[in-house]
N, C-alpha and C positions, 0 to 999 in steps of 0.2 A: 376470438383466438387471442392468445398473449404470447408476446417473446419475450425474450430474455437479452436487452440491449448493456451497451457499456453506460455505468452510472456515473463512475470517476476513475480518473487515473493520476497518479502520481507520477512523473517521469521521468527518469532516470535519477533516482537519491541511491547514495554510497552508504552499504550497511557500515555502522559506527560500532555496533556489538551482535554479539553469538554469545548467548549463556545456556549451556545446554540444560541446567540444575534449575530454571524456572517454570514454571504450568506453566507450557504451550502459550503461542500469540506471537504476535508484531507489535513492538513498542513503534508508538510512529507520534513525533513531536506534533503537540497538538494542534498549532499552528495550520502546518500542514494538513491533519483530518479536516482541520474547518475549511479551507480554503477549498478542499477535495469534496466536502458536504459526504464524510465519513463520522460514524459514530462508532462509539465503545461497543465491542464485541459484535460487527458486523463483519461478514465474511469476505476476505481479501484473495484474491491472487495474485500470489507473487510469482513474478518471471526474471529470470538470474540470467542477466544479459550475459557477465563471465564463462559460464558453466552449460547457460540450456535449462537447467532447472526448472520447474513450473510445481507449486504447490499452491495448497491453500492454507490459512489458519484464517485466527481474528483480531482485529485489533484493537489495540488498547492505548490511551494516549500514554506518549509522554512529557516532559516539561518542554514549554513552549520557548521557540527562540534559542534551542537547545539543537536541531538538527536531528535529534537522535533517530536514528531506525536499526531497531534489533531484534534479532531472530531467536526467539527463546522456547526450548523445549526440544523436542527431536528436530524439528525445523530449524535447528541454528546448524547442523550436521549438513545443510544442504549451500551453505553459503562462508564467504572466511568474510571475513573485514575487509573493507574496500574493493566490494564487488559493486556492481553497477545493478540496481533493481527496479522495475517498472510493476507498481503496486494498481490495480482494474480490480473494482466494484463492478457490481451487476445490478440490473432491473427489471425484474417483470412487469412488463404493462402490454393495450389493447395496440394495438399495430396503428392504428392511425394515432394515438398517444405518441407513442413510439416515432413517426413520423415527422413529428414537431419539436420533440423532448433534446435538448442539447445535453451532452454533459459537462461535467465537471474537469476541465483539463488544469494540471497543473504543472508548470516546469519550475521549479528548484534552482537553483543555484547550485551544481553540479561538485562544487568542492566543497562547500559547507553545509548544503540540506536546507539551507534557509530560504523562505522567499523572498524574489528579487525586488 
């Protein structure tokens, strides 16, 4: 049997942009996907501490050492600028994997998005 455990989590970074007018995704400084052990175009969820909000999209780096996280496409409608967001990756694996498998935790620097 397989579940579906938490892979990474970013916690709590301040969205810095909302461009409604780009293809869909989450810009997310790449700093941060590597530290999270997040690639380009894997599937994210976002939870919008402000609001309650829970969506998915994918993400996409942006420049490093930059902070950036921005919500682009219909998913920028679900957040304003300087909300508070907690970004979880997922994993399928075998239950005793699963059992051993730690994730990825990462906590940010709360006013810049940078790691500490």
């Amino acid at each position: 049997m397989q579940i579906e455990v938490v892979k990474s989590k970013i916690h709590r970074v301040k969205v810095t942009g909302a461009d409604l007018n780009y293809i869909g995704s989450i810009t997310i400084d790449e700093d941060l996907m590597d530290a999270a052990n997040i690639i380009r175009g894997e599937k994210v969820q976002i939870v919008n501490n402000n609001n309650g909000e829970r969506l998915e999209t994918y993400a996409i780096p942006g420049p490093r050492k930059s902070g950036e996280i921005t919500l682009n496409g219909a998913a920028s409608r679900k957040v304003a600028v300087g909300d508070i967001l907690i970004l979880i990756t997922y994993g399928r694996m075998d239950i005793e994997e699963a059992k051993k498998f730690n994730p990825s935790l990462v906590f940010p620097n709360e006013d810049t998005n940078l790691l500490k």
